[in-house]
C-alpha positions as CSV (number, residue, x, y, z in Angstrom):
1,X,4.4,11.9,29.8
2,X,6.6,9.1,29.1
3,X,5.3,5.7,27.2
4,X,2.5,8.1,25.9
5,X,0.7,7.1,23.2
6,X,-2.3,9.4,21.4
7,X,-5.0,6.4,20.9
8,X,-8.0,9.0,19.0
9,X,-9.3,12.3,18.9
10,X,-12.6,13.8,19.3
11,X,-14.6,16.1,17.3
12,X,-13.3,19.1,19.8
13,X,-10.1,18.0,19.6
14,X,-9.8,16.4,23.0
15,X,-6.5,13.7,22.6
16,X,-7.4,10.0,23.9
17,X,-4.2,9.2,25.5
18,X,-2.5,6.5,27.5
19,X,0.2,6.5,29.7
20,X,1.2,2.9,31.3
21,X,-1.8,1.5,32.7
22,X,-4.4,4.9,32.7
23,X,-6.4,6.4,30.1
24,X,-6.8,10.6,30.1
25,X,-8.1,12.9,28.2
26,X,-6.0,16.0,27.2
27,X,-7.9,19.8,26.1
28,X,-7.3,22.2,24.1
29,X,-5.4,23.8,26.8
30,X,-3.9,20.5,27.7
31,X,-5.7,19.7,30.6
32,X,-5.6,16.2,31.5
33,X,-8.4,14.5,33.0
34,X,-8.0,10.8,34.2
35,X,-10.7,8.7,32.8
36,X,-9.9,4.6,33.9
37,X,-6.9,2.6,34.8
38,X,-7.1,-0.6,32.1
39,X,-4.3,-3.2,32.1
40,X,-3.0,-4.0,28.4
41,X,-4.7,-1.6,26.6
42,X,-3.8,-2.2,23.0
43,X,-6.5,0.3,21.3
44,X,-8.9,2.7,22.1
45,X,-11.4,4.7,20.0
46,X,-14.8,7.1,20.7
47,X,-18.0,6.5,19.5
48,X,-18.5,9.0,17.0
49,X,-20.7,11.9,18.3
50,X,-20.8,10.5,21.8
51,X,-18.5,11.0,25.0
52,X,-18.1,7.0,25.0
53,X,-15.0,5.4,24.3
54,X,-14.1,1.9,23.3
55,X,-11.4,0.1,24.5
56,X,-9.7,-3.2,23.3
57,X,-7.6,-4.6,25.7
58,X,-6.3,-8.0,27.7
59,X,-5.2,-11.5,26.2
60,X,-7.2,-12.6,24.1
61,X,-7.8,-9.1,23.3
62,X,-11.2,-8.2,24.2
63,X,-13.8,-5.1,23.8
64,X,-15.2,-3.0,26.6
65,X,-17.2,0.4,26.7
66,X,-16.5,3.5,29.0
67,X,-19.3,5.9,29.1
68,X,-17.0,9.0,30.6
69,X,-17.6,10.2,33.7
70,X,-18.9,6.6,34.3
71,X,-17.6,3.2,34.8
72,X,-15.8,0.5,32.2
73,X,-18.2,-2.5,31.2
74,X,-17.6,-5.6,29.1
75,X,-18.8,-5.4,25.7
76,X,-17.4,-8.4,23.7
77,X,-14.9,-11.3,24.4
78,X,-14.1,-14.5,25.7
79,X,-10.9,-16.1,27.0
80,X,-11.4,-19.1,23.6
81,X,-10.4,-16.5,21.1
82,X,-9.4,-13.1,20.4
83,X,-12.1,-9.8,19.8
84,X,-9.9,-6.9,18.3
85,X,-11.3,-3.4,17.2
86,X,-10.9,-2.5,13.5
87,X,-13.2,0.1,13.4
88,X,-16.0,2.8,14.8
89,X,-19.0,3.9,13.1
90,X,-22.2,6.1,15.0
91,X,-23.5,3.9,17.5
92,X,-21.4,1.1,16.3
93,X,-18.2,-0.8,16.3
94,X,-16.5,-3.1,13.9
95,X,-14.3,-5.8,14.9
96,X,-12.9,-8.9,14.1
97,X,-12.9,-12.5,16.0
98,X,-11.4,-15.8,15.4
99,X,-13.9,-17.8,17.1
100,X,-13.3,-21.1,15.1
101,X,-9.3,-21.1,14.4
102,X,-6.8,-18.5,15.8
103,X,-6.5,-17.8,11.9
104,X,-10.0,-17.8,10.5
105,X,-11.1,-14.2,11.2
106,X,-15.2,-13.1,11.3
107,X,-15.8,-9.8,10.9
108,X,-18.9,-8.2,12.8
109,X,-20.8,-4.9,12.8
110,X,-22.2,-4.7,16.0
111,X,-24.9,-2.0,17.3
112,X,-23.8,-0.9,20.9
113,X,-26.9,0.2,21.9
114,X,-28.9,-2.8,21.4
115,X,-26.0,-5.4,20.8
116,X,-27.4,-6.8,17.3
117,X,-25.0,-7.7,15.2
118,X,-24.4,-8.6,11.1
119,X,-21.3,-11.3,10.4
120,X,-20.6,-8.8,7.2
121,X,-17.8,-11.3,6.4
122,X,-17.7,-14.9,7.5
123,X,-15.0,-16.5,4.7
124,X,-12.1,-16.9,7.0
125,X,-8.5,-16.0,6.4
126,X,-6.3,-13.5,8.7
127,X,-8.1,-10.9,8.1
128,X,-5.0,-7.6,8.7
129,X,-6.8,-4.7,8.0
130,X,-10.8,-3.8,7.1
131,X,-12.6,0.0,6.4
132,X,-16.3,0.2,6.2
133,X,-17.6,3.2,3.9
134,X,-19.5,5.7,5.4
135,X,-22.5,4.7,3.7
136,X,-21.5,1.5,5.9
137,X,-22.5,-0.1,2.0
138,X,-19.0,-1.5,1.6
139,X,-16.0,-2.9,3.5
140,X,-12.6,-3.1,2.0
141,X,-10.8,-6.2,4.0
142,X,-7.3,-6.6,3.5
143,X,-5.7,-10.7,4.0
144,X,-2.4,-11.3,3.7
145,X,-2.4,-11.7,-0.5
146,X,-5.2,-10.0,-1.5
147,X,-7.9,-7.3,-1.1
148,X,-11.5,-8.0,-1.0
149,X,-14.6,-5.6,-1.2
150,X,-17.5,-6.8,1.1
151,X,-21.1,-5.8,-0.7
152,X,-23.5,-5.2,2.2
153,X,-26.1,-4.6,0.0
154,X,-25.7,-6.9,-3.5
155,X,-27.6,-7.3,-6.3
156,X,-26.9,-11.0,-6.3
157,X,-24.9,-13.5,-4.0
158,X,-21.7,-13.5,-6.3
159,X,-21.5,-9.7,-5.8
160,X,-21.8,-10.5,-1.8
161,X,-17.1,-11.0,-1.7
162,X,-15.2,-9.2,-4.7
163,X,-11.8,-9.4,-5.4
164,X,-10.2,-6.1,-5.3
165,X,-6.6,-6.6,-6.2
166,X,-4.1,-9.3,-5.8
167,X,-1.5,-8.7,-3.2
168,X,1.9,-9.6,-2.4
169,X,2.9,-11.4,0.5
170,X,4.9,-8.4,2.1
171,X,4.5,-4.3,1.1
172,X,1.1,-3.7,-0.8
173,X,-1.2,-1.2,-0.4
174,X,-2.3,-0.6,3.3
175,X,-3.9,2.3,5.1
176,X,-7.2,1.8,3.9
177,X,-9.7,4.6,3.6
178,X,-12.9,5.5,2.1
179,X,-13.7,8.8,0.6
180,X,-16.8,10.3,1.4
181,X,-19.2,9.4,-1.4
182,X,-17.9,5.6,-0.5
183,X,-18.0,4.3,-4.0
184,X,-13.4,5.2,-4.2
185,X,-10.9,3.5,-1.8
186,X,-7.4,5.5,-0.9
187,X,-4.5,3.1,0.4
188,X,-0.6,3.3,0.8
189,X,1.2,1.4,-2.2
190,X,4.5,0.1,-0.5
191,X,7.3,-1.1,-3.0
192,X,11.3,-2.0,-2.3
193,X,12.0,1.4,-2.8
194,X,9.4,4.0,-2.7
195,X,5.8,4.8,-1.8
196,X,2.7,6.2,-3.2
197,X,-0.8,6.9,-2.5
198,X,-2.8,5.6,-4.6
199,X,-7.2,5.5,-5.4
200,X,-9.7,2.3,-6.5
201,X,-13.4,3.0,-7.5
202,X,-15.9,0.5,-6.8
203,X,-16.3,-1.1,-10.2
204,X,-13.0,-0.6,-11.5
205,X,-9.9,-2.8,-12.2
206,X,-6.6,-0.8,-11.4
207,X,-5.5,1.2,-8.9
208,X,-4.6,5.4,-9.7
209,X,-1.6,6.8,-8.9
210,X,-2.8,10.0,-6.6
211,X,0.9,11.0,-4.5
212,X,4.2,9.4,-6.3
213,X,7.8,8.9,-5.7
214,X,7.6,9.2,-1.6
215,X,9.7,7.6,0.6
216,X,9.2,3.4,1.7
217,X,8.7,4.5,5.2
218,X,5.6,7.1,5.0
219,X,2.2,6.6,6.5
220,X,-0.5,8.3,4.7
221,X,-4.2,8.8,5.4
222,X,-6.9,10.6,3.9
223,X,-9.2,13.0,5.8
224,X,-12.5,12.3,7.2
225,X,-14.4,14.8,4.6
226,X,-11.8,14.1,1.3
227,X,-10.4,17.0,0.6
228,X,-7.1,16.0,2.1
229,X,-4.6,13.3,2.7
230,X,-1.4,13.6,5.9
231,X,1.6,12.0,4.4
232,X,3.8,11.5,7.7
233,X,7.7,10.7,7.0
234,X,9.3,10.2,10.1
235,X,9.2,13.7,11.9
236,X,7.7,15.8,8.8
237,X,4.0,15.7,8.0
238,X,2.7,17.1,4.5
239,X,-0.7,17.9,3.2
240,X,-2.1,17.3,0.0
241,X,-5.3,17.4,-2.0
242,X,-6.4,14.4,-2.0
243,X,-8.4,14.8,-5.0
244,X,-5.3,15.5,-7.3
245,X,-2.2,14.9,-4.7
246,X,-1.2,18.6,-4.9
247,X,1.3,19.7,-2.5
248,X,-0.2,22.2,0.1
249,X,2.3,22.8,2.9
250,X,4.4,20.6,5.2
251,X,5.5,20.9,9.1
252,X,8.8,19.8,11.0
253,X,7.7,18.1,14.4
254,X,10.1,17.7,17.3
255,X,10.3,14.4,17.1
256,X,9.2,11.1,14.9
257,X,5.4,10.4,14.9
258,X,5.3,6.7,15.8
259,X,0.9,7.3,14.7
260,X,-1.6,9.5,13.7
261,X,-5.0,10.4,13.5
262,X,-7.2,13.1,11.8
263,X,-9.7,14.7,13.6
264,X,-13.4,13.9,12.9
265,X,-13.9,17.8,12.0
266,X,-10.8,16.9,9.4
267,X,-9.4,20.2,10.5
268,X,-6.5,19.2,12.2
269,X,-4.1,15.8,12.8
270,X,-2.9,14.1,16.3
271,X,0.1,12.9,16.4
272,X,1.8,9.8,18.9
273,X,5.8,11.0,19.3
274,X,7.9,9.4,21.8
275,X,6.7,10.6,25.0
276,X,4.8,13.5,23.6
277,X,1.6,14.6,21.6
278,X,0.8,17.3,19.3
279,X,-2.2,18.7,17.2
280,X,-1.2,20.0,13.5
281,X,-3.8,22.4,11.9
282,X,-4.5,21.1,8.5
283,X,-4.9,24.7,7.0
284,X,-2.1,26.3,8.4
285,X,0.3,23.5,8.8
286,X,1.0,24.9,12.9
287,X,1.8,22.3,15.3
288,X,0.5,22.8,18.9
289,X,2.3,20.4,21.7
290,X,0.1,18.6,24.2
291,X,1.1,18.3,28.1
292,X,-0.4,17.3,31.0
């Protein structure tokens, strides 16, 4: 399986994975099962709940859907500007375009079934990062000095674009995640020399400290149902609460993970190593390798 990455990861644990040119899906028992041949494929995700997959892909990057088990048809893009994937919801996808500048992002909920769309932020700026809340309610929107929270819903215009924090030009808090009751943001905190995982709550002014003291280089993400956060440091992957940042148990993989993924079941983590793939149980800390 080499120059495999792990792109997603379903609700029954199937692995989205590419190698080279092909997309496959990898089972339980680590079956593969070719899917389509794309060229450039830079990300992929599933629909939530649905065997449908979207795929970014091409330059200008653009957006096409793959029903599986049928064929690959354009969803979004244009050879004038780029279309890039930032996020999935039920029935929808999230993306950003720079239709008017190559550095003047828009970014657009779109509805897959019926292709209606809402421009939930339209104020320009390289937009590096966005997370929609599960309430779809708010969108956190990292640019490259500052955070912003979008208000989908505000009580009056000047609510609409919120300052979240100021940001410096390199390190700052990435990873962005919403906890389930999507009123309290989870992000990275990168510094010269260390690391931490910290929380925001809609309506507040400072960030809480949740994990301290880790190293520069982790990644860390919370889980789809917020009870916990993976904190990945090069081939060791802990668990904590993510309520508190308690310490629950920690496993050595076989090699770096290069990225990651929680399932949408939030039981278990896939994990993108240098020409391999694994699944590590959230509970039990177990890692179980992926082949095809």
């Amino acid at each position: 399986m080499s120059g495999m990455r792990v792109l997603d990861v379903d609700e029954r644990e199937r692995l989205l994975i590419a190698v080279g040119q092909d997309l496959a899906e990898v089972d339980a028992k680590g079956t593969r099962r070719d899917l389509v041949r794309v060229p450039d494929v830079t990300a992929a995700r599933y629909l939530p709940s649905e065997r449908k997959i979207v795929i970014q892909h091409g330059t200008p990057a653009r957006l096409s859907l793959l029903r599986i088990g049928g064929r690959l048809t354009p969803l979004l893009g244009s050879p004038d500007h780029a279309t890039e994937l930032l996020d999935v919801l039920p029935g929808r996808v999230v993306y950003r375009a720079n239709r008017r500048h190559r550095l003047l992002f828009t970014v657009v909920i779109r509805n897959v079934l019926v292709g209606e769309e809402q421009a939930v932020y339209d104020r320009g700026g390289s937009v590096l990062e966005a997370a929609v809340s599960p309430n779809s309610r708010y969108i956190a929107i990292r640019l490259p000095r500052k955070l912003i929270l979008v208000d989908t819903m505000p009580e009056t215009e000047d609510d609409h674009v919120r300052l979240i924090s100021a940001e410096p030009a390199t390190l700052g808090r990435r990873n962005l995640r919403w906890l389930p009751d999507s009123t309290r943001l989870v992000a990275t905190e990168y510094g010269e020399s260390e690391a931490k995982v910290v929380r925001w709550a809609v309506g507040s002014d400072s960030w809480t400290p949740v994990v301290a003291s880790l190293s520069p280089g982790v990644e860390a993400l919370v889980a789809p149902d917020g009870r916990r956060m993976a904190v990945v440091d090069g081939a060791r992957i802990a668990f904590h609460q993510a309520e508190n940042g308690h310490f629950l148990r920690a496993a050595e993989l076989p090699a770096e993970v290069d990225d990651f993924r929680w399932s949408p079941n939030s039981r278990s983590v896939a994990v993108s190593m240098t020409g391999a793939a694994a699944l590590v149980a959230a509970d039990r800390a177990t890692v179980s390798l992926r082949s095809s």
